[in-house]
N, C-alpha and C positions, 0 to 999 in steps of 0.2 A: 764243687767249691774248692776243693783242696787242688785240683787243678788253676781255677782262675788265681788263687792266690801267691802263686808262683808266677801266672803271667800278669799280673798289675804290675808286677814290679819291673818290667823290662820296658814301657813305653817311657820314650824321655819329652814329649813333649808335653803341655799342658791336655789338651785337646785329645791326645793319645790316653791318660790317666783316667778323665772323667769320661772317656767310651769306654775303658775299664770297670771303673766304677760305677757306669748306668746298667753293665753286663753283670755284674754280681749282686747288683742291687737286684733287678727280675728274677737269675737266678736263686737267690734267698726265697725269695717269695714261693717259687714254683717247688723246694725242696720244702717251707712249711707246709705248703697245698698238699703234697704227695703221702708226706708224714703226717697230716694231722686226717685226710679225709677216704685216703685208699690202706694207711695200715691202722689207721687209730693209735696214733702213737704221740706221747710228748714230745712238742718238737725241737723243746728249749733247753739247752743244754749251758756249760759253761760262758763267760763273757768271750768267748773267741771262738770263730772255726779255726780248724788245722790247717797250719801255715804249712805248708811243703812249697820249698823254694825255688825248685827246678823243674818249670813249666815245661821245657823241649820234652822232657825225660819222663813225667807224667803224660803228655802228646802221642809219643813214641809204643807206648801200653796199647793206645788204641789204635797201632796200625795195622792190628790184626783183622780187624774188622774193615779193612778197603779191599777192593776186589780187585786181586791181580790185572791189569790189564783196562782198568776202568780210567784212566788220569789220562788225561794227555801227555804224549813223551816229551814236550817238551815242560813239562811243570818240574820243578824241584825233587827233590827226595821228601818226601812226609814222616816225620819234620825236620825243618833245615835249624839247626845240621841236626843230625842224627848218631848217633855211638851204637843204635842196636844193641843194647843191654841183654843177656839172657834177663827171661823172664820171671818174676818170683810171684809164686801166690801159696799158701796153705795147703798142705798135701797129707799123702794117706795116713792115716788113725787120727788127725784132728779132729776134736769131740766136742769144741769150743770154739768159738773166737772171740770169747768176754775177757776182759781184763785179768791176769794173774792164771788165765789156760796156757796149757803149753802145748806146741805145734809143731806141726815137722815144717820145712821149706820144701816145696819143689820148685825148680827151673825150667820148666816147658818140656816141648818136643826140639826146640831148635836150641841155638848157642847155648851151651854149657859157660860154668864160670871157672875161672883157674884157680886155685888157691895156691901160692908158692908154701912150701914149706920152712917153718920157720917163723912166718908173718901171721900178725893180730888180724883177725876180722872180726867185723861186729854186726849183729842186727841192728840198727835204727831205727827205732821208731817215732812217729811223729807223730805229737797229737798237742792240740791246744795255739801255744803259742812256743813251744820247745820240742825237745825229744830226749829219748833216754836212749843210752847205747848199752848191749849185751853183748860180752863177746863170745863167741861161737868156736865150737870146738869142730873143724873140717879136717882133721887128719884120717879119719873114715870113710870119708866121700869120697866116690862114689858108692862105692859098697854098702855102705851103712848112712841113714839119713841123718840130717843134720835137726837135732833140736833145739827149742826156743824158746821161755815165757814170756810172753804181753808183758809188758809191765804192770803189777796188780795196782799200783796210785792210778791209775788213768779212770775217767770219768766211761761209765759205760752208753755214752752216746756219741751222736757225730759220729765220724770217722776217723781209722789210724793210720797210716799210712807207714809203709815200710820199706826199707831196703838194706843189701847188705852192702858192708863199705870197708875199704881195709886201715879208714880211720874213724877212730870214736868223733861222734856228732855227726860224721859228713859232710865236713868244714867243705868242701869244694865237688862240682861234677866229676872231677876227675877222681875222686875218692867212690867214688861209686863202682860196685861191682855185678850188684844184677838188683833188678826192681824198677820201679818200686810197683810194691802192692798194696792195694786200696782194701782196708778191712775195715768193713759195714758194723759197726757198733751199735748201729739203732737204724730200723729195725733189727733183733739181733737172728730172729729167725731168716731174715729173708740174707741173709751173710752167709748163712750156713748152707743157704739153700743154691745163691750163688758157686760156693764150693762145690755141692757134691752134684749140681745140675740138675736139681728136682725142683718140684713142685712147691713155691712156697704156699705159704696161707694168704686167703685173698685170691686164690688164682693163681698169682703171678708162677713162671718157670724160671728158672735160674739159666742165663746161657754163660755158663762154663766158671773158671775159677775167679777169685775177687783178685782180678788183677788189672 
């Protein structure tokens, strides 16, 4: 969902909008199904899902999951266009991902992020119908990890969505510097479980980081 609501907002035609709109609607439904009948969980959270604005960029997260060599060569880049963001998701001693825990960042195995010295950067986070920005302290990095709090006002359900940006809010794609990451606030066991690649409850396995 927090992907679809960054791509409603790119179709310009009428008929483009409500095939958006017929897409989030069954969506909705299938994330009640999921939450109310495989974890037993409330499903109903604040008057809003979390708005993240930037569909390509949310897209782009899941390109890890295409199999080198599988697309026809002549198809596009997935997704057009693409910037290949280093990647961020919650990394080693993270003990939490509820509201007011604090987390390290990691950036994958591939592209690292640059920090110039001298310049702000900030955590963003998204949840609801806003975000709050944290600014980060990266004159460490790489050596030493970069730390974060959730913002503790956030509702502990739905999901948060993060990235790092070298301006407060993340007025623009181009303000973006690696992310973003999808963190599972409800279920909140099965977030964690995402993280460290186990077994949640119910069954389910976590395949890799909440990114």
């Amino acid at each position: 969902m927090a992907f679809l609501t960054g791509l409603v907002q790119q179709p310009t035609s009428s008929s483009g909008r409500g095939a958006m709109l017929a897409i989030a609607e069954t969506e909705t439904r299938h994330e009640v199904w999921a939450l109310m009948d495989l974890w037993h969980t409330n499903p109903f959270a604040g008057p809003s899902d979390t708005v993240f604005p930037y569909a390509d960029e949310m897209l782009d997260s899941t390109s890890a999951f295409v199999v080198p060599g599988s697309c026809p060569g002549l198809n596009p880049a997935y997704p057009t266009p693409r910037r290949g963001l280093p990647a961020l998701s919650a990394g080693e001693g993270t003990v939490s991902l509820a509201p007011g825990s604090r987390i390290s960042l990691e950036f994958g195995e591939g592209r690292q992020p640059v920090f110039e010295a001298g310049r702000g950067y900030f955590a963003v986070f998204f949840h609801g119908m806003g975000n709050v920005s944290v600014p980060l302290e990266t004159r460490g990095w790489p050596g030493e990890s970069i730390w974060v709090t959730i913002p503790a006002e956030f509702e502990s359900k739905g999901v948060v969505v993060a990235v790092v940006a070298d301006e407060a809010g993340a007025p623009t794609k181009e303000s973006l510097v690696a992310g973003p990451a999808v963190i599972l606030e409800q279920p909140g066991e099965l977030g964690m479980a995402l993280l460290k690649g186990e077994p949640a409850e119910g069954g389910k396995r976590g395949l890799g980081p909440a990114s």
